[in-house]
Structure formats: C-alpha cells, structure tokens
N, C-alpha and C positions, 0 to 999 in steps of 0.2 A: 329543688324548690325555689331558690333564686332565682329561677331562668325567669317563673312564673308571677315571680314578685318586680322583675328588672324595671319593664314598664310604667307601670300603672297597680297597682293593688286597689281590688272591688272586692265589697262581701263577697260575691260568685267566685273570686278569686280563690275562698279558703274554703269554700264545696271542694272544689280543685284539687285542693292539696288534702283536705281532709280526704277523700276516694281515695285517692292517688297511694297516701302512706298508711292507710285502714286506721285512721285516728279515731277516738273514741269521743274527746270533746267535741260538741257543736262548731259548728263553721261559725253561727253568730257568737262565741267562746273567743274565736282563734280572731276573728279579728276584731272586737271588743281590745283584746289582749296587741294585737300587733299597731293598733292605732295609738294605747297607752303607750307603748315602746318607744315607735317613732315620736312621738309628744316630747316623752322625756327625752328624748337625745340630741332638742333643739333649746336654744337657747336666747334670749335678747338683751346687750348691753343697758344697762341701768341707763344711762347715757343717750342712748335713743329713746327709749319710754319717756325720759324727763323732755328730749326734743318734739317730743309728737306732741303732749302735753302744751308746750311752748308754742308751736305751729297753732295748737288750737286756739289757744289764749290770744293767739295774735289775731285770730278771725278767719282761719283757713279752716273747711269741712278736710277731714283727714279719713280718708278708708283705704280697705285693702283689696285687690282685685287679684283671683288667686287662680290659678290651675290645678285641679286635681280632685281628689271624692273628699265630699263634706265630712263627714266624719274626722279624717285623717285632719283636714285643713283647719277645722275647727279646735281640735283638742290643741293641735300646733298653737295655735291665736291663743289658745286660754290657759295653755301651760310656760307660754313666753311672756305672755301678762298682756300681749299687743291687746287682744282683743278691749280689754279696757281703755285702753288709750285713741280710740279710733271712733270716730264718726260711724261707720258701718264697714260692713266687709261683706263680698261677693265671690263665690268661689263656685267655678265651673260647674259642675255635677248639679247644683240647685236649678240651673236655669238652661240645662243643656247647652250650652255656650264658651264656647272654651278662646282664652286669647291665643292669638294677635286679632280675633272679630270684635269689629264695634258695638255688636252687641255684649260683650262681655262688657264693656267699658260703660256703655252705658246703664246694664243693670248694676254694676257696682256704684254709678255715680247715684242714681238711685237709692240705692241702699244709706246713701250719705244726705239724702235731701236735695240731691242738685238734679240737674241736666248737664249733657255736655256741651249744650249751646251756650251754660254759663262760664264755657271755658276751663282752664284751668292744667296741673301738671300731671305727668305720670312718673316717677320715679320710681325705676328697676334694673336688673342682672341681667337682663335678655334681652339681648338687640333684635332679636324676632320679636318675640312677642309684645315685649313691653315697651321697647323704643319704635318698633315698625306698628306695631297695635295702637299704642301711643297716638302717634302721627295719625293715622290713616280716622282714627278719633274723632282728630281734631285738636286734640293736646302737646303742651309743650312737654317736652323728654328730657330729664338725666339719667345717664345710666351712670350704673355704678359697677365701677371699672373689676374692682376688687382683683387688680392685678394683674390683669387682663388685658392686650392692645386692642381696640378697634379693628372690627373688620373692613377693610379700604373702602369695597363694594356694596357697606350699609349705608342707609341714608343715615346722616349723622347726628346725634342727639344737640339740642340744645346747648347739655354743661356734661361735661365726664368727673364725676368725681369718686375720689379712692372707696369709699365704705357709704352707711347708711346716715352715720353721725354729720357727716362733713354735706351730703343733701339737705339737710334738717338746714342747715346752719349757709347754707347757699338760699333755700328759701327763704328762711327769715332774714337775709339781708335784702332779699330780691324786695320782700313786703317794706321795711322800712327805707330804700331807695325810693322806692313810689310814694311812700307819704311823703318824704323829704322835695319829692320834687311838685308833689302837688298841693303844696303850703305855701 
C-alpha cells in the first residue's frame, strides 16, 4: 500500500487500494480519513503565524503556492492555522499547474490580488521548484535551507535562510530598509 501512496495520493488512488485489499469502506471513506491524518501530522510554529500576520500588517499580500491534491493541501492550511493568516493560497490540482511553471505562480499571485508584474518574493525548501520556479517567474527567492547545503549547479537564491521564522523576519527588514531610505 505505500508503494501506491510513495508519490502523490489521489481519490483514485484509494479505488486502488480499496480493490487491491477487498475493503469494504468507500474509497471517498478512505481518503476523507487519509487527508484527516496527513493534516494532523503537520504542524506551524505560533511564531510564524504571528510573522505572516506581521508581513501583512506591514503591507505585504502573503499566499501560498503549493504542490499537490487540494484536499490534502487544503486540510494541511486549515489544520496549521496558515490558511488564516494568508492573503490567498494556490495549490496545483486546482488549476492543473504544478510548480516550478510560471503558471503556478501566477495563479497563486492571483489568488492573493496581485500579478506577477507587480513583482515580488517567493520563499521556499526547493531549489527546483520554488527557487528555480521562483526566478523563471520573475520573483525574488529565499530558500530555506533547513539544514541543508546548496546545490553548486543551482541558480542561487536571493537570501538562504535557516527556517521559515528567520524569512519572515528577513522580509520585514528588507520592507523597513526601503522605507528608511526612501524618507
């Protein structure tokens, strides 16, 4: 059953396994039940919520641009609290579009009231997707390292920083360096 889950998990995915082991619950049962699971097993430091919150206040559109089936991606957002604290959020499966494409990026920017002509950053974990997607955008990039070296061979982000808190807090100085110099 893991093999089937390793990738990607889709409703059709738990037809699959429902056939497969002659389960008696519905396949919409089994992954109703397996997107609750994943939800609970994720988690967001109080700490960044209070930063996105900060970000907004300051006058930054904040969303989330996400890979994976709405469902899953969704209950994640709303069981970490993110989904509150965010301008909008865009996650693959809605719009057939999956990052590192500019179209992902742009229906997430979307989702938040912008374009990506009005510029702006992407911070993420994946120097594919989110720092090369990033770029290819048109956006500036941090990744976040989370312990992790740089790959030589990637075009290289913007800023590296260790975790999600320490990005928060890299933007809002980036924002009041710019006021500070344009006073």
């Amino acid at each position: 059953m893991l093999g089937l889950l390793a990738e990607r998990a889709y409703p059709s995915t738990f037809e699959a396994i429902r056939t497969r082991y002659r389960l008696r619950e519905p396949a919409e049962d089994l992954w109703g039940a397996y997107c609750a699971d994943i939800a609970a097993m994720v988690s967001c430091p109080a700490e960044v919520l209070d930063g996105l919150d900060e970000l907004r206040s300051a006058g930054w559109r904040v969303g989330v641009a996400t890979n994976g089936a709405a469902d899953i991606q969704w209950a994640k957002l709303r069981a970490t609290g993110i989904a509150g604290h965010v301008d909008g959020a865009f996650v693959s499966e809605e719009g057939d579009a999956r990052k590192p494409a500019v179209r992902h990026f742009a229906l997430a920017a979307e989702r938040c009231g912008a374009v990506l002509s009005d510029g702006g950053w992407m911070v993420g974990d994946n120097p594919v997707n989110d720092v090369g997607g990033g770029h290819s955008a048109g956006l500036r990039t941090i990744w976040v390292a989370n312990g992790r070296s740089w790959a030589a061979h990637a075009p290289a982000p913007e800023h590296t920083v260790s975790d999600a808190r320490s990005a928060i807090d890299l933007l809002l100085r980036l924002v009041a360096d710019h006021v500070g110099t344009a006073s």
